[in-house]
C-alpha positions in Angstrom: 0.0 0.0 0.0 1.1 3.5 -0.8 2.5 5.2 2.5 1.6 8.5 3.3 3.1 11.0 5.5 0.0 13.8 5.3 -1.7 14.9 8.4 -5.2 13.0 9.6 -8.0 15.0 8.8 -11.3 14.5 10.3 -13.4 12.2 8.3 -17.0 13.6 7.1 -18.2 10.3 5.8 -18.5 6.1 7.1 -18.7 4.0 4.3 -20.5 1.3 6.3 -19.7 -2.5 5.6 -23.1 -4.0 6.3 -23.0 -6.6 4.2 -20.5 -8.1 6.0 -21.4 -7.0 9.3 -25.1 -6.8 8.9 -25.6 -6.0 13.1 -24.0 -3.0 12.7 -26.4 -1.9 10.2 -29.3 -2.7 12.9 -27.5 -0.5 15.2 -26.6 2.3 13.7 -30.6 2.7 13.1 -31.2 2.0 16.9 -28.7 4.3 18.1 -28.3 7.3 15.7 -32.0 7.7 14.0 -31.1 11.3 13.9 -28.2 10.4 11.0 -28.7 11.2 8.1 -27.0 8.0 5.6 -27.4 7.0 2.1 -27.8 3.1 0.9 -24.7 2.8 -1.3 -26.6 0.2 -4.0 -30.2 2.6 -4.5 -30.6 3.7 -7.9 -27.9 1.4 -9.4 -28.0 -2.4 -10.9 -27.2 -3.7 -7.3 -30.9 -2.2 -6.1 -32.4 -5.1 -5.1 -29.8 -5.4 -2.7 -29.9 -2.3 -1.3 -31.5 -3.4 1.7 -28.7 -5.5 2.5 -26.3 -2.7 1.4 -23.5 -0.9 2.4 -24.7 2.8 3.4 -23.0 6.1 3.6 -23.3 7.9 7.0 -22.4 11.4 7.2 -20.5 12.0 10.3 -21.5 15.6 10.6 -24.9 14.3 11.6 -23.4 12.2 14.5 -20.2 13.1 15.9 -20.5 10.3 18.3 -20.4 7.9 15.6 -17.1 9.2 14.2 -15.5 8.8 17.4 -16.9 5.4 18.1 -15.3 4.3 14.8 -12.2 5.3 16.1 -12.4 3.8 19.4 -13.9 0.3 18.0 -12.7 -0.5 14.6 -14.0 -4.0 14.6 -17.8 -3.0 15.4 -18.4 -0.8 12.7 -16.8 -2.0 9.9 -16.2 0.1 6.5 -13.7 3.0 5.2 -14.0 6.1 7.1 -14.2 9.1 4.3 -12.4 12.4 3.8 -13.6 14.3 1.3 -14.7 18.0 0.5 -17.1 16.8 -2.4 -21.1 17.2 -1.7 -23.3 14.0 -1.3 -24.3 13.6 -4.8 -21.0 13.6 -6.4 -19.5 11.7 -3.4 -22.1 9.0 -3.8 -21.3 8.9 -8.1 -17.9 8.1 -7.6 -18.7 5.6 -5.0 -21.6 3.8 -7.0 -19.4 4.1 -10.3 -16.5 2.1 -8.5 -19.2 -1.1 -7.8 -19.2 -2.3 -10.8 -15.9 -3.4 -12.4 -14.9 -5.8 -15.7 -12.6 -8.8 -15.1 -12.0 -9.5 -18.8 -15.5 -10.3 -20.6 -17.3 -10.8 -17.1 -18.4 -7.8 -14.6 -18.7 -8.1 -11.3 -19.4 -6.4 -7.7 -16.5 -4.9 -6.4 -17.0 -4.9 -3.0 -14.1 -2.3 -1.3 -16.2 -0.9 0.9 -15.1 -4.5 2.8 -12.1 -3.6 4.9 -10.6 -6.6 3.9 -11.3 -6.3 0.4 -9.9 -2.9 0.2 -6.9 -3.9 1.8 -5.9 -6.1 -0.8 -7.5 -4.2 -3.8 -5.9 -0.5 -3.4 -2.3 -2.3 -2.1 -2.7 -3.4 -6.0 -3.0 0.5 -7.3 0.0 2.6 -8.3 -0.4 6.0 -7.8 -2.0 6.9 -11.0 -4.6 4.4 -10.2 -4.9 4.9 -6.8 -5.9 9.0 -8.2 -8.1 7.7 -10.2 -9.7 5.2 -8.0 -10.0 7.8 -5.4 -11.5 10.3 -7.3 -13.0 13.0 -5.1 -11.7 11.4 -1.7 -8.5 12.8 -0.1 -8.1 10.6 2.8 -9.4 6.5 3.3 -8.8 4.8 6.5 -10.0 1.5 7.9 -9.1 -1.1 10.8 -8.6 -4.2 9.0 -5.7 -6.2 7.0 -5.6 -9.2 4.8 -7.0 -12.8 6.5 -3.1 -13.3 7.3 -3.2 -10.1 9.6 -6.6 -11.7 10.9 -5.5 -15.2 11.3 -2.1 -13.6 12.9 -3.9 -11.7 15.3 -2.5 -8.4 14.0 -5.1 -6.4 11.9 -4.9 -2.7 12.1 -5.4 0.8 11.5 -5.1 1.2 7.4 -4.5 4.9 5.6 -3.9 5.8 2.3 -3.9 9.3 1.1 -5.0 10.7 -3.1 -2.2 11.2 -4.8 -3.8 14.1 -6.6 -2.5 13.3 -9.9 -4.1 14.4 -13.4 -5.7 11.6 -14.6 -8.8 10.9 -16.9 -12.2 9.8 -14.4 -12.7 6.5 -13.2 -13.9 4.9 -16.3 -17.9 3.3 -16.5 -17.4 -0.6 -15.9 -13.7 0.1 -14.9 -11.7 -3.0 -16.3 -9.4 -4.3 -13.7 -5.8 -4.5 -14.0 -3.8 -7.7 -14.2 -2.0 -6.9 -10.6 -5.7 -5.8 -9.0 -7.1 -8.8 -10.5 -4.3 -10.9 -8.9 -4.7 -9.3 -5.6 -8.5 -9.7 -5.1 -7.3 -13.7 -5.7 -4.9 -13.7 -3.4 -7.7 -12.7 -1.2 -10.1 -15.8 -2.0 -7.6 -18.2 -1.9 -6.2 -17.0 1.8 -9.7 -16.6 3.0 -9.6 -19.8 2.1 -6.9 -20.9 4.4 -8.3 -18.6 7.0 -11.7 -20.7 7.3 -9.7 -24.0 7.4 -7.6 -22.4 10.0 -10.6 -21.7 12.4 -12.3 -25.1 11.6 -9.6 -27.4 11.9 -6.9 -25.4 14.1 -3.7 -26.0 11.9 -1.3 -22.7 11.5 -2.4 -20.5 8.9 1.1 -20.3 7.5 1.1 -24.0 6.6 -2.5 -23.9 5.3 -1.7 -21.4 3.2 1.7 -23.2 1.8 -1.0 -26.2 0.9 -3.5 -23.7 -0.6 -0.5 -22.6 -2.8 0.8 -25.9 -3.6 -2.7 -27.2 -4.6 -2.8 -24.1 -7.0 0.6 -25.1 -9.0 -0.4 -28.2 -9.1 -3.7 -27.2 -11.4 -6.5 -27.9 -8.4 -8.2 -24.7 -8.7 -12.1 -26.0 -8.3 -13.1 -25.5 -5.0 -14.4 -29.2 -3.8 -10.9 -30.2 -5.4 -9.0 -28.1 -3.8 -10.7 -28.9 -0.5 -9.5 -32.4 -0.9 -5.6 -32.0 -1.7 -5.5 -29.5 1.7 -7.1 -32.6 3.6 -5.1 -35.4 1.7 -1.7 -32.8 2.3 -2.3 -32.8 5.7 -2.7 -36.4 6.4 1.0 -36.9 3.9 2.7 -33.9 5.0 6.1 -35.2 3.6 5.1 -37.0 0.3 5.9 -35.4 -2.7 3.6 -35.1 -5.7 4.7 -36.6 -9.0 4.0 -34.8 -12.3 2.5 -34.9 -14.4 -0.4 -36.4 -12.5 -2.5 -38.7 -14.9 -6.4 -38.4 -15.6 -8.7 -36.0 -17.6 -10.0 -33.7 -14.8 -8.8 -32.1 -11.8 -10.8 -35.0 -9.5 -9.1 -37.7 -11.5 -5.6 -36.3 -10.9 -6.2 -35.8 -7.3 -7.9 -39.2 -6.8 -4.7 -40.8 -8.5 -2.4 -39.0 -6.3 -4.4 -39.6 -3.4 -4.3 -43.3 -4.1 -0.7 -43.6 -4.9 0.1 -42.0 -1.0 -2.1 -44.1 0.5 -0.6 -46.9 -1.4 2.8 -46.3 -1.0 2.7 -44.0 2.4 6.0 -41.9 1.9 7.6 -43.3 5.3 9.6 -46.8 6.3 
């Protein structure tokens, strides 16, 4: 991620995460009925959603809010907004940065995730990251990558515009190669992360098997799932290649037979 040295300015704006943290969504109804907020997905192809939504708060309506961000990270999840642009153009560059092209598919792009965006802007260069920004001078966000999270060591993340003269975020932005590699770096270790909580083994090693899986062409989910399993009962055997069969289930049912057949220990 790009460092930045420029002084923290108050944020006007909490670009709430509720999709991932639907509770806080609930609350910040109960507790601040006075804000005033706007649901990120109205008006655009994600509408039907928009119940479910991320929202925009403006902080100027609830100081307490702002604080509370800053004091508990974790409970009210999103990217905490400065920017001197008015609620309508704020909210145009925000809706035009949902939708995104990943060659001939589109998709959501969902960095108002702390997670997300912790991957996905650590992928933008500075004339990306200006245009990406757009209006915004200032992001911050408590969160990491599911490393930090598995590691216990998430934090406080800040990045600041660049500034630079570049053309406007394009309509259906098409994702760069690097941005595109980062979001699947962030699957593929919230992969590891969710065999980490279920089954207890270190993430680093998880994540060794998650890559190893990859090279070896197991890319399809269920398949996947059953080299990390079939790795950790033969943690010293060594794959052969090229692994025989027509599909990624045949290959891995071959290898799995030839460890259990020929267990790689006296």
């Amino acid at each position: 991620m790009i460092a930045t040295r420029t002084p923290e300015a108050p944020p006007q704006w909490l670009l709430l995460d509720v999709p991932g943290t639907p509770q806080a969504g609930v609350t910040l109804r109960q507790m601040f009925a006075q804000a005033r907020w706007f649901g990120l997905f109205e008006g655009t192809e994600w509408h039907a959603l928009h119940e479910q939504g991320p929202v925009l708060v403006d902080l100027r309506t609830c100081p307490a809010l702002a604080d509370l961000c800053i004091v508990d990270g974790k409970r009210w999840p999103g990217l905490l907004v400065v920017s001197e642009a008015g609620a309508s153009s704020l909210l145009a560059h925000l809706r035009r940065m949902l939708t995104v092209t990943l060659g001939l598919h589109r998709a959501l792009l969902s960095y108002y995730n702390p997670t997300t965006a912790s991957y996905f802007f650590d992928a933008c260069d500075a004339v990306e990251l200006s245009r990406w920004l757009g209006p915004i001078h200032q992001l911050r966000w408590f969160g990491g990558s599911w490393a930090d999270r598995a590691m216990g060591c998430e934090g406080w993340q800040r990045l600041s515009n660049p500034g630079l003269s570049v053309s406007p975020l394009a309509v259906e932005e098409s994702l760069s190669v690097g941005q595109q590699g980062k979001l699947q770096t962030c699957l593929l270790e919230q992969h590891a992360w969710r065999w980490n909580r279920s089954t207890g083994v270190d993430f680093p090693r998880l994540w060794a098997h998650v890559q190893e899986g990859i090279a070896l062409g197991f890319s399809e989910r269920p398949v996947l799932d059953g080299w990390i399993w079939l790795r950790l009962q033969y943690p010293d055997a060594a794959p052969v290649q090229p692994l025989p069969g027509g599909t990624q289930q045949e290959r891995l049912d071959h290898l799995r037979n030839l460890w259990q057949n020929d267990p790689p220990w006296p």
